[in-house]
C-alpha positions in Angstrom: 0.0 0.0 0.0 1.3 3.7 -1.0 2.4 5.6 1.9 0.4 8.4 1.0 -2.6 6.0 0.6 -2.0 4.3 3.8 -1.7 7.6 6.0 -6.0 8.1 4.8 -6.4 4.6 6.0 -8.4 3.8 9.9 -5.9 0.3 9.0 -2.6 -0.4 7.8 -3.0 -3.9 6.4 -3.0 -4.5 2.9 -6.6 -3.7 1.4 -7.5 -7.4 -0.1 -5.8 -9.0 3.2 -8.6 -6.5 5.2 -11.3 -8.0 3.1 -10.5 -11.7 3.7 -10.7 -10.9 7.5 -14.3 -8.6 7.3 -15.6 -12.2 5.4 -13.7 -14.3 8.1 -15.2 -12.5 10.8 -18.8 -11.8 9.2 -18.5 -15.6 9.2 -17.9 -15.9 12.6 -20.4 -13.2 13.2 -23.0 -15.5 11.8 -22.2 -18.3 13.9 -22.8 -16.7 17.3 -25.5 -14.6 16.1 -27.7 -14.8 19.1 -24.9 -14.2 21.5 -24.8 -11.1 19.9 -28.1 -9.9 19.5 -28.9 -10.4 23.3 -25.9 -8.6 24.0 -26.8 -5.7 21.8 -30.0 -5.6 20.0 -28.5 -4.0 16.7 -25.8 -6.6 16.2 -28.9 -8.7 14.1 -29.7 -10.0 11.1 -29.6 -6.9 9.3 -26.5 -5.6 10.8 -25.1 -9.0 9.2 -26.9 -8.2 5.6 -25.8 -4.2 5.7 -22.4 -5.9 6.7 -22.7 -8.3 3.6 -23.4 -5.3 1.3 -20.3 -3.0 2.5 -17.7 -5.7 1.9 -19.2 -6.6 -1.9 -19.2 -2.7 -2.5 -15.7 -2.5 -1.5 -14.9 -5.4 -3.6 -16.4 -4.0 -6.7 -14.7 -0.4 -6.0 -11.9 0.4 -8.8 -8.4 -0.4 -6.6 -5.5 2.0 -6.0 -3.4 -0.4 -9.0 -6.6 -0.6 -11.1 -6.6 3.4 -11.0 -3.0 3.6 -12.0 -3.2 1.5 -14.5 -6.3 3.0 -16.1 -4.2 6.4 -15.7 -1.4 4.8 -17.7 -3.9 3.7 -20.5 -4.9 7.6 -20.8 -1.0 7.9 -21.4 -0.6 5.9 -23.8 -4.1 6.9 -25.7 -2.6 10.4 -26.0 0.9 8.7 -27.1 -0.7 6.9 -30.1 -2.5 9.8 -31.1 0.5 11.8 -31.1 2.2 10.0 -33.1 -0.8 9.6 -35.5 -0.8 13.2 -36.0 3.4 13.0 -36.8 2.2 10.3 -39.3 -0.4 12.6 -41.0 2.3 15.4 -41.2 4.8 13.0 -42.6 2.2 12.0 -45.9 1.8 15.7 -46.0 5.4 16.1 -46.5 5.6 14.0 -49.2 3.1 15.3 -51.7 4.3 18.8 -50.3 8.2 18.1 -51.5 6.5 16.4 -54.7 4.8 19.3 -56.0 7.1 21.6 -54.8 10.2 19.9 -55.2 12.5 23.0 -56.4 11.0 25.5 -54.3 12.3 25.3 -50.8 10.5 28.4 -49.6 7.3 27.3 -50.3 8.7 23.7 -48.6 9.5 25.8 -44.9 5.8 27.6 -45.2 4.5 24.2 -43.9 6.7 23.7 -41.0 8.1 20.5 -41.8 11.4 22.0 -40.1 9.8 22.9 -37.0 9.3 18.8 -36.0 10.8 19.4 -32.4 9.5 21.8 -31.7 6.0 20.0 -31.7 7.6 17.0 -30.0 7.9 19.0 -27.0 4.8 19.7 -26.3 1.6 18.8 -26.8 0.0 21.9 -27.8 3.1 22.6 -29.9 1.7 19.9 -31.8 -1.8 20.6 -31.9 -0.6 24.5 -33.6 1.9 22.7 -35.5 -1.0 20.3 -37.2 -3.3 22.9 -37.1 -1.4 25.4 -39.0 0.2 23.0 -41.3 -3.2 22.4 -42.4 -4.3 25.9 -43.4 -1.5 26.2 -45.2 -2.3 22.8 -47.2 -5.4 24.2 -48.0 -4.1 27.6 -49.3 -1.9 25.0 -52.0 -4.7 22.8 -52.8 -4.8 23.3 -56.0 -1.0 22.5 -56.6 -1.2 19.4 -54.4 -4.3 18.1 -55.7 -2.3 18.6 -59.4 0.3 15.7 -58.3 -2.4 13.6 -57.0 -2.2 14.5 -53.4 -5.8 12.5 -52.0 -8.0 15.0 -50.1 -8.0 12.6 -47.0 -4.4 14.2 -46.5 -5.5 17.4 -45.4 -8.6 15.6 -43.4 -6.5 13.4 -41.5 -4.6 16.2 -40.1 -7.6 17.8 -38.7 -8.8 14.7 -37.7 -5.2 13.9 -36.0 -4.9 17.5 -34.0 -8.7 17.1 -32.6 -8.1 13.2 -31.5 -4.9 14.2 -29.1 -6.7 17.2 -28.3 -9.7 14.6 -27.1 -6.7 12.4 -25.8 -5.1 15.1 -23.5 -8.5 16.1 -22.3 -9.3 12.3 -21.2 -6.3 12.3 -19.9 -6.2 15.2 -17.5 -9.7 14.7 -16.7 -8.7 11.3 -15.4 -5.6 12.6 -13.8 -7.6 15.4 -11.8 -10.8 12.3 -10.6 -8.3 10.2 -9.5 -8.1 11.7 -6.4 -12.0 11.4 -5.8 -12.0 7.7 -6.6 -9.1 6.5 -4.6 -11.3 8.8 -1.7 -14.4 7.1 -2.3 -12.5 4.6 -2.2 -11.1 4.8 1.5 -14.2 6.2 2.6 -15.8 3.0 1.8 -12.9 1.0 3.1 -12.9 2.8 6.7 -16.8 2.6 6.9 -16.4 -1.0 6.6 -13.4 -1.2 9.0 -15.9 0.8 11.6 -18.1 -2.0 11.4 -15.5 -5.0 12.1 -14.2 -2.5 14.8 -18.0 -2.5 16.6 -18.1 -6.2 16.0 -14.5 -6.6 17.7 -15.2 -4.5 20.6 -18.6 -5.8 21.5 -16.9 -9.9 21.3 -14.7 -8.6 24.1 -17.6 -8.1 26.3 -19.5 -10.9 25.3 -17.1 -13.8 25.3 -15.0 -11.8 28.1 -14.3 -15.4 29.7 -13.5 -17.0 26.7 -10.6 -15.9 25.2 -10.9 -18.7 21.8 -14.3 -17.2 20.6 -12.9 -13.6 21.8 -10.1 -13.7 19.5 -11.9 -15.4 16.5 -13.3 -11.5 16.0 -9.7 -9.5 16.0 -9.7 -7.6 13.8 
């Protein structure tokens, strides 16, 4: 567990470990159900069933390595559609050279040269794609006369708006992580409270017998 996951926790075991116990002990729970109940009226039937419910919604709530790994997916969306858009300016770049191939000028009003630069960041890239595609379609006519297919100028619209959707995903995502790994131990802790009550209330009622006592440690 992350140490600055585990600081938010009411517990410093290992979350799936937790869960085997809360089971274990709803188990045992189960077992000595009327010692309970005539010990404390609201240690029932239903506490078991609410009890039930909080571990399956723990169990079905996205994990701390789940959520990295789904924030490492958003990386690499934004990665591939990067280097889409590089691969849209390269086909670009060759029709470009083609119908301008003596006329170098004409060559740097596309960019071509400014390649780095876009690798460096990702807006640089969406302006770099963006601009390079005005600039296509102010020499239509003379790319269109060596056979350049229309798709060419598409695809680097196409390319700039899917990293822009890619970066937005993928700060979106970065910025709710917080929330769900909070949900998260909110959920975690409530559950913990419960085992907790459960713990405390077998000290009482199997106070002179220490074997049932400790089946409910927690």
């Amino acid at each position: 567990m992350a140490k600055q996951i585990e600081k938010y926790r009411d517990y410093t075991m290992e979350d799936s470990e937790f869960l085997q116990k809360a089971r274990t002990q709803r188990g045992h729970f189960l077992n000595y159900l009327a010692d309970f109940t005539a010990f404390d009226a609201n240690l029932d039937a239903a506490y078991a069933a609410d009890w039930a419910l909080q571990i399956e919604d723990c169990e079905r709530h996205q994990n701390d390595e789940t959520t990295l790994d789904q924030q490492q997916q958003y990386t690499e969306d934004l990665e591939k559609a990067k280097k889409q858009g590089f691969l849209a300016a390269t086909d670009l770049e060759y029709y470009v050279k083609k119908a301008f191939a003596n006329d170098t000028r004409t060559q740097k009003e596309f960019g071509f040269n400014l390649v780095a630069q876009a690798r460096g960041r990702t807006l640089n890239q969406i302006m770099w794609l963006e601009v390079m595609r005005k600039i296509a379609q102010d020499y239509t006519a003379e790319l269109t006369a060596v056979d350049m297919p229309a798709s060419v100028i598409t695809n680097l619209e196409t390319a700039a708006r899917n990293i822009v959707q890619a970066e937005i995903e993928q700060e979106y995502y970065k910025r709710i992580r917080l929330r769900i790994t909070t949900q998260r131990i909110k959920k975690f802790n409530a559950l913990y409270k419960t085992c907790k009550l459960v713990s405390s209330a077998a000290q009482i009622v199997f106070y002179d017998q220490k074997e049932e006592a400790t089946l409910f440690e927690i």
